[in-house]
C-alpha positions in Angstrom: 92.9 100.4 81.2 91.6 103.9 80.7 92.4 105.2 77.2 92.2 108.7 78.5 95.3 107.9 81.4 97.1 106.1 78.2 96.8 109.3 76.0 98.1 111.7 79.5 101.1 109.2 79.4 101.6 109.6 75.8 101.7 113.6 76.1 98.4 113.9 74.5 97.5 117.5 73.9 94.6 119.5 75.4 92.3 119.0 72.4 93.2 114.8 72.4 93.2 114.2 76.3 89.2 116.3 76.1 88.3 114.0 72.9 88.8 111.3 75.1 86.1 109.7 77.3 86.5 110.2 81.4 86.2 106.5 82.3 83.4 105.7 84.4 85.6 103.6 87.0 89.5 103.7 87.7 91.8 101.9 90.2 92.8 102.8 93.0 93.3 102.4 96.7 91.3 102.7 99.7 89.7 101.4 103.0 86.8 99.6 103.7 83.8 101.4 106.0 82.8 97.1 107.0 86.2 96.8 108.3 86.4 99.0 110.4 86.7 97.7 114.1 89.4 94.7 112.6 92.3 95.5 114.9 91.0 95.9 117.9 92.4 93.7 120.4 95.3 94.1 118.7 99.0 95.2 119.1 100.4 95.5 115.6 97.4 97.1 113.8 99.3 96.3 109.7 97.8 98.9 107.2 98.3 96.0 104.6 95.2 94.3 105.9 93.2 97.6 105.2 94.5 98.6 102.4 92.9 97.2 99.7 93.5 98.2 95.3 90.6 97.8 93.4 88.2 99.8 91.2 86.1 103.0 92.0 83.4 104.8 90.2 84.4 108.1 89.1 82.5 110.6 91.1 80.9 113.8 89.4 83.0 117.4 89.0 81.9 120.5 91.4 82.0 123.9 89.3 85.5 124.9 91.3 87.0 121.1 90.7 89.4 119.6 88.5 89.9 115.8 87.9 93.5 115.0 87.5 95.0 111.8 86.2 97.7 110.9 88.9 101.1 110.3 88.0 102.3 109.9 91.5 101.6 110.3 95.3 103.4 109.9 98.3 102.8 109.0 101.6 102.2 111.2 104.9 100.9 109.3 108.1 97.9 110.8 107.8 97.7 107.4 105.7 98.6 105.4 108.6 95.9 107.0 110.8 93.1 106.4 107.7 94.5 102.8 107.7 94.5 101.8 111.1 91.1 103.9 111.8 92.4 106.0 114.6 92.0 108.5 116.2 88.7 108.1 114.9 87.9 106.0 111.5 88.0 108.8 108.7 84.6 107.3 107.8 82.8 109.9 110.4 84.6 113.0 108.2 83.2 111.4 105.3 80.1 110.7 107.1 79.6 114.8 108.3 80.9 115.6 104.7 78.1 114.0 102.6 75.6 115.5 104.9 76.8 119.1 104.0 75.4 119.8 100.4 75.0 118.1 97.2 79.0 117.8 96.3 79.8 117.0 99.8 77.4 113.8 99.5 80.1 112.2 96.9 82.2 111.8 99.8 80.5 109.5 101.8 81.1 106.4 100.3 81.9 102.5 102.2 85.0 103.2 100.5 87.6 105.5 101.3 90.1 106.3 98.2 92.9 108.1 100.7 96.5 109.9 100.1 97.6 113.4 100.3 99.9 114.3 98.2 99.9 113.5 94.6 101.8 114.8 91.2 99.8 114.7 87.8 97.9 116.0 84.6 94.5 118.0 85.1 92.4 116.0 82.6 88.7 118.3 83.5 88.2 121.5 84.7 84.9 122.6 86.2 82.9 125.6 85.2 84.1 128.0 88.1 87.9 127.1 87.6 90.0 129.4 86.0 93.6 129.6 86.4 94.0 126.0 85.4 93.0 124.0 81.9 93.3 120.7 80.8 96.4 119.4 80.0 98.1 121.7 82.9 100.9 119.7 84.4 100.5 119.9 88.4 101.1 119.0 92.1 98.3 118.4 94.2 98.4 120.4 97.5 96.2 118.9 100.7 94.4 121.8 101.8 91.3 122.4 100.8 89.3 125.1 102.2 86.3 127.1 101.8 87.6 130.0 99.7 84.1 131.8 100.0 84.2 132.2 104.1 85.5 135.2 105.0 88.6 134.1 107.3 89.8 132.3 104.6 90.8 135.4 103.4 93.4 136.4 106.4 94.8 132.8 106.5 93.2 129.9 104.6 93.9 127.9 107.9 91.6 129.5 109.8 88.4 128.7 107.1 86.3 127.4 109.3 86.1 123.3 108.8 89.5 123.1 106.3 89.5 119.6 105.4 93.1 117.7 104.5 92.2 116.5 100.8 92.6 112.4 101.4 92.4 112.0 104.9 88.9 114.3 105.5 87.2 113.7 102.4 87.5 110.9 99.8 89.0 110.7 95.8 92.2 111.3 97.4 95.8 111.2 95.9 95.6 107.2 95.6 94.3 106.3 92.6 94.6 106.8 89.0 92.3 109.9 89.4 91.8 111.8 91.9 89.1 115.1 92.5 90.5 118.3 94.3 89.9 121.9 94.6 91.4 124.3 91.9 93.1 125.8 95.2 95.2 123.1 95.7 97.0 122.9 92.2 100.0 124.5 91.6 102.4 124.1 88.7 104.7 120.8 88.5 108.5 121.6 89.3 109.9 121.2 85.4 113.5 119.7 86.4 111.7 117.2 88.6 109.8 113.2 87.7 106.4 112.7 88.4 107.6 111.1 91.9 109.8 113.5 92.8 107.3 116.3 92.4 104.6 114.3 94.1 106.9 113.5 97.2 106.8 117.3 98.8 103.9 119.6 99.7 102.5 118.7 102.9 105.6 117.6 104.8 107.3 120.8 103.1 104.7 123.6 103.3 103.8 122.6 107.0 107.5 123.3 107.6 107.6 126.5 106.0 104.8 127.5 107.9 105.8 126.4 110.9 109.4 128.3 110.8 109.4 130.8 107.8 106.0 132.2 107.8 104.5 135.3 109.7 102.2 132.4 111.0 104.3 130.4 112.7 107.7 131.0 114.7 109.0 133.6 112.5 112.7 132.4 112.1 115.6 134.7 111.2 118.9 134.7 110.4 121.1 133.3 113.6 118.4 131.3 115.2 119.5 127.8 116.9 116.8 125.3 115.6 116.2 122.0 116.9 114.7 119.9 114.4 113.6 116.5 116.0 113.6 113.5 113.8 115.9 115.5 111.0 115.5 112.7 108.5 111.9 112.3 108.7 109.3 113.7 106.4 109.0 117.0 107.7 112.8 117.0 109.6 114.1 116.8 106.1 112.2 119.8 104.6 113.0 121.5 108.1 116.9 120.6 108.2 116.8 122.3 104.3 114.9 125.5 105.2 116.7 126.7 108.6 119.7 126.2 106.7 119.1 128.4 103.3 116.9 131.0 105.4 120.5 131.5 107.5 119.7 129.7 110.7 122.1 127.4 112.5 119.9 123.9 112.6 120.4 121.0 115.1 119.1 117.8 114.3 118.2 115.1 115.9 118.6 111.6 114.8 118.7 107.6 115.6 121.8 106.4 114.0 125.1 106.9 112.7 123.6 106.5 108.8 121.2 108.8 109.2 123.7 111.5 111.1 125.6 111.2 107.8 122.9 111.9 105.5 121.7 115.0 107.3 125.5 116.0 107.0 125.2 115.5 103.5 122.0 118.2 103.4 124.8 120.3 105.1 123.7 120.2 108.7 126.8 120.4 110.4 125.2 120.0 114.5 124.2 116.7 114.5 123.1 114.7 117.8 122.5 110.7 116.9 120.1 109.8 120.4 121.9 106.1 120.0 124.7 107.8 121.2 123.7 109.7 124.0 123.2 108.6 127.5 119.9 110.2 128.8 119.4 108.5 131.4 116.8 105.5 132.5 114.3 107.2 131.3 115.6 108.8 129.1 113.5 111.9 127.4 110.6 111.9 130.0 112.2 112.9 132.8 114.3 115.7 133.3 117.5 114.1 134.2 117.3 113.0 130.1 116.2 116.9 129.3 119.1 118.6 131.0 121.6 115.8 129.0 119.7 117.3 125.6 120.2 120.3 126.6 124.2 120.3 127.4 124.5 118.4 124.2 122.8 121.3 121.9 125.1 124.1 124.2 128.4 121.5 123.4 127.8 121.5 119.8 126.5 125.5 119.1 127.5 126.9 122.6 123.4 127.9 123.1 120.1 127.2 123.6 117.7 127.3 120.9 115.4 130.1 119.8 113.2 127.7 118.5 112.5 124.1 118.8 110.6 122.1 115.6 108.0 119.8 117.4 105.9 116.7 115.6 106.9 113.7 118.0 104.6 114.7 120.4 104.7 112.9 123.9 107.9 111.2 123.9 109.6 114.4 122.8 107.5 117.7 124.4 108.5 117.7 127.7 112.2 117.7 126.6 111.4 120.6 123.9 109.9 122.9 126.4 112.8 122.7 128.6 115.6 123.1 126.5 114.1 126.6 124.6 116.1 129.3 125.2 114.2 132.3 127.6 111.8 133.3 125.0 112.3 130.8 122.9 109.3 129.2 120.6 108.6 125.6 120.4 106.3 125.2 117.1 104.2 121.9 116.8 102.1 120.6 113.8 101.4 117.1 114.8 101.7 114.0 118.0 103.5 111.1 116.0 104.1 109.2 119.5 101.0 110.3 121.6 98.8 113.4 121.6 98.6 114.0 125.7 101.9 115.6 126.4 103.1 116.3 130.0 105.6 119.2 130.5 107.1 121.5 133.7 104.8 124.2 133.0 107.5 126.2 135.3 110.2 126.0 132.5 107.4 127.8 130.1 106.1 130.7 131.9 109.1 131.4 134.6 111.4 131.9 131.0 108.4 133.4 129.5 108.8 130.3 125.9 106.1 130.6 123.7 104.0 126.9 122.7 103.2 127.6 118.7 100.3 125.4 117.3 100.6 125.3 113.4 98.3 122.9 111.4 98.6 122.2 107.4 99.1 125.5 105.1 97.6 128.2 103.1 97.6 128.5 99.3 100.5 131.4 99.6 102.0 129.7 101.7 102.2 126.6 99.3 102.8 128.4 96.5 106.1 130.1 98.3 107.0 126.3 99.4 106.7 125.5 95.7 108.1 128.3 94.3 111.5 127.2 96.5 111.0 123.7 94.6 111.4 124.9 91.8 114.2 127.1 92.4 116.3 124.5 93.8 116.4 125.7 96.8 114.6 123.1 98.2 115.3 119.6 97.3 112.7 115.9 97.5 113.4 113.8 100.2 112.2 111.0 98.4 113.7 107.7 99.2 111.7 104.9 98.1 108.8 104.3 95.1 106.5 101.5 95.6 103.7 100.4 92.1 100.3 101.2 92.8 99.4 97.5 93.8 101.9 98.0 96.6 100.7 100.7 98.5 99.9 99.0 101.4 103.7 97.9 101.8 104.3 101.8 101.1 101.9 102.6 103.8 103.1 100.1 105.9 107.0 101.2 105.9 105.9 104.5 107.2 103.6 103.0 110.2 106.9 101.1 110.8 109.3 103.6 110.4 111.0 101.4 108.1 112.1 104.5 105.6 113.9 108.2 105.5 112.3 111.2 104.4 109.3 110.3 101.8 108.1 107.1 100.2 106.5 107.1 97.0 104.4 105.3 94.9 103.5 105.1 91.5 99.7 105.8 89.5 100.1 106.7 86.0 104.3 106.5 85.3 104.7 103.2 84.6 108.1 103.8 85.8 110.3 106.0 87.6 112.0 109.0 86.6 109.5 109.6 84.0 108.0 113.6 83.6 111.3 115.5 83.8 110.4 118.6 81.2 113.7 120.5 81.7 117.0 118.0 82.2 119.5 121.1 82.0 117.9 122.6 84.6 117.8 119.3 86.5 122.1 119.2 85.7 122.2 122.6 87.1 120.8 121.9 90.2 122.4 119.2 90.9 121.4 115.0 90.2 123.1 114.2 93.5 121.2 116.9 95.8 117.8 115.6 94.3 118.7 112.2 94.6 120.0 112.5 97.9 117.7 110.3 99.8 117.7 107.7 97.3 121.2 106.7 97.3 
C-alpha cells in the first residue's frame, strides 16, 4: 500500500500529498509482450487470460507530464483490442514509441499497463506544466498529441502520429497511477463520484465531434439522426447530444429493455432490430436496408440527414442507403469488421457525404466536459468492477454483456465516493445520473 494514494484518499492537501514519497512500484493492470500469439487458433479469444493485476515500476515524469493517482477508469474497447492483440498486438506502438526519444523509451516495456479513460488526483507535475498543480482534482482525456507540431494547432487530430493514451503508449488509465500529458487533464465534474467522472470522455467527446463540431457532420436543429447501437458507449452520449442540440434522434437497439431505457433518456423514435423483420439476411443485403429505411420514414415520416456509424460491416451498407440526398453518414470506428461493402450508386447518384472522425481535440474535450458539468450531459455508467476484476470488466464489453459504460475502481475503495457538490448533484437530478445503473 502506497502511503501517498492513502493520503489522496484521505483529502490530503497539496503540501501533505508532495511531503509524501512517489512509490517506486504500484498495482495495476496490464498485458504481457510473452503472451502474445495465445489465442490463435482460437474462437473465443477471453481478455481474462491476458489480463493480468500485478505490480509496475513507476516510470520517470517528462517536463509536460503529470502523475495522477487514479481514482477510477472505465472501459472502451480499445481494451478489448489491447487484450486480445488485434488488429495488431499494441506491443509494436510501444515498440515504435520507445524508439522515438528519451521519454518515448519508457513505453516500451514486456508489460502493457492499458485503459483510456480514468478519473483522479494529480499527485506531480512536471517542469513545463502549467495550468495544473498537485492536488488538482481531474479526468483524464485519451488524446495525446504533439502540441509543438504545427497542425496541432488547426485540429489536434490532425498532429501528425496522435497516440490514444492506453492503447498506443503504456502507464495507461489501469492502475493506481497513471502518466499523461498535461493536455489531457481537465477539471473533475464536482456533482459527480470518482466513477462517474471517469466513465465519459472518449465515448462522449468522439460523439460531439462526430455530430456537434465544425469537424465532423455539423448537426443543427431539425436533423433526423440515426444513432446505431443507442445504448452503447458512444450511442448513449449520441442519443443525449442530438436530443439537447434540437435534433430528432432515432435509435437503434436489440431489445425491448433497452428500447425502454433510451425512452427514459427521452428518445422518443425508437426501432428494437428483435422486432423487425429484415429479411434472411437481414442488414447486408438490400432487401433488409429498404425495411430500415421504411421503418425510420414510419416513425419521423423522413430520411435522415445524418447517420451515427461505429458498427462497421454489419451496419455500413445499410447506413449509406438509408441517408437522405445529401445526407452525412459520420464513422469513428468498425466494432463488427473494418472492410465494409456498400452500393457506391446510393452515395454518389444522391450525392451522401462518408465523414471519417477519429478521437478529439483538447477544445473539443473541454466543450464535452464543460456539458458534464452542466448537466446537460449525463454518465452512462452501468456497472463498477474492483481493480482485481478488470479482466471480468474487460471481458463484459468483448461480450457485450453490459449498457453504456463499465467501470472499475483504482483508488475509491468504494463507490460513490468523490462527490464535492451534493446540491448540485440534487439539482440535476440522482435519477438522470443514475440512469444506467438502475
Amino acid at each position: 500500500m502506497s502511503d501517498l494514494l492513502d493520503a489522496v484518499r484521505a483529502g490530503a492537501s497539496p503540501a501533505e500529498l508532495l511531503n509524501c514519497d512517489l512509490p517506486t512500484h504500484y498495482r495495476a493492470a496490464y498485458t504481457r509482450l510473452d503472451e502474445i500469439g495465445i489465442f490463435e487458433g482460437e474462437t473465443d479469444k477471453d481478455v481474462r487470460r491476458s489480463i493480468h493485476v500485478g505490480d509496475v515500476e513507476m516510470p520517470e515524469l517528462a517536463p509536460d507530464e503529470v502523475i495522477v493517482a487514479v481514482m477510477s477508469a472505465a472501459v472502451n474497447f480499445n481494451s478489448v483490442w489491447t487484450a486480445i492483440f488485434e488488429p495488431m498486438p499494441t506491443f509494436y506502438f510501444l515498440n515504435k514509441l520507445g524508439k522515438k526519444d528519451r521519454w518515448g523509451a519508457r513505453h516500451d516495456q514486456a508489460f502493457h499497463q492499458l485503459g483510456s479513460d480514468a478519473s483522479g488526483v494529480v499527485v506531480r507535475v512536471g517542469a513545463g506544466v502549467r495550468h495544473f498543480k498537485v492536488g488538482d482534482k481531474v479526468i483524464v482525456t485519451p488524446s495525446a498529441i504533439d502540441d509543438q507540431a504545427p497542425a496541432s494547432q488547426d485540429d489536434g487530430v490532425l498532429a501528425p502520429d496522435p497516440i490514444a493514451w492506453g492503447f498506443e503508449n503504456n502507464y495507461g488509465a489501469f492502475g493506481e497511477f497513471c502518466i499523461a500529458k498535461a493536455t489531457q487533464l481537465l477539471k473533475k465534474p464536482s456533482h459527480l463520484s470518482w466513477e462517474e467522472s471517469a466513465a465519459n470522455m472518449l465515448c462522449a467527446g468522439t460523439a460531439y465531434r462526430m455530430l456537434i463540431s465544425r469537424n465532423g457532420a455539423r448537426m443543427k436543429m431539425g436533423d433526423v439522426v440515426l444513432v446505431w447501437g443507442a445504448t452503447g458507449g458512444l450511442g448513449s452520449y449520441a442519443v443525449q447530444l442530438v436530443k439537447n442540440a434540437g435534433g430528432i434522434p432515432v435509435a437503434v437497439v436489440s431489445s425491448e429493455d433497452k428500447a425502454e431505457l433510451v425512452r427514459r433518456q427521452g428518445c422518443e423514435h425508437v426501432i428494437n432490430r428483435a422486432e423487425v423483420d429484415f429479411g434472411d439476411k437481414g442488414l447486408s443485403h438490400p432487401k433488409g436496408w429498404r425495411r430500415l429505411g421504411e421503418e425510420i420514414r414510419r416513425l419521423v415520416g423522413e430520411d435522415p440527414h445524418i447517420v451515427f456509424e461505429y458498427l462497421g460491416r454489419e451496419t455500413f451498407g445499410a447506413s449509406v442507403y438509408v441517408a437522405r440526398r445529401g445526407g452525412k453518414i459520420v464513422t469513428c470506428g468498425s466494432s463488427t469488421g473494418y472492410r465494409h461493402e456498400y452500393d457506391n450508386r446510393y452515395l454518389w447518384m444522391n450525392v451522401k457525404s462518408i465523414v471519417g472522425s477519429h478521437g478529439f481535440n483538447y477544445q473539443e474535450a473541454a466543450e464535452t466536459a464543460r456539458l458534464l458539468d452542466l448537466g446537460l450531459l449525463h454518465p452512462t455508467l452501468s456497472k463498477v468492477y474492483p481493480l482485481e476484476q478488470t479482466g471480468e470488466a474487460v471481458r463484459a464489453v468483448q461480450t457485450n454483456n453490459h449498457i453504456g459504460k463499465v467501470g472499475i475502481l483504482f483508488g475509491a475503495t468504494e463507490e460513490h465516493q468523490g462527490i464535492d457538490d451534493p446540491a448540485k448533484r440534487e439539482r440535476l437530478g440522482e435519477n438522470m445520473i443514475n440512469l444506467y445503473r438502475q
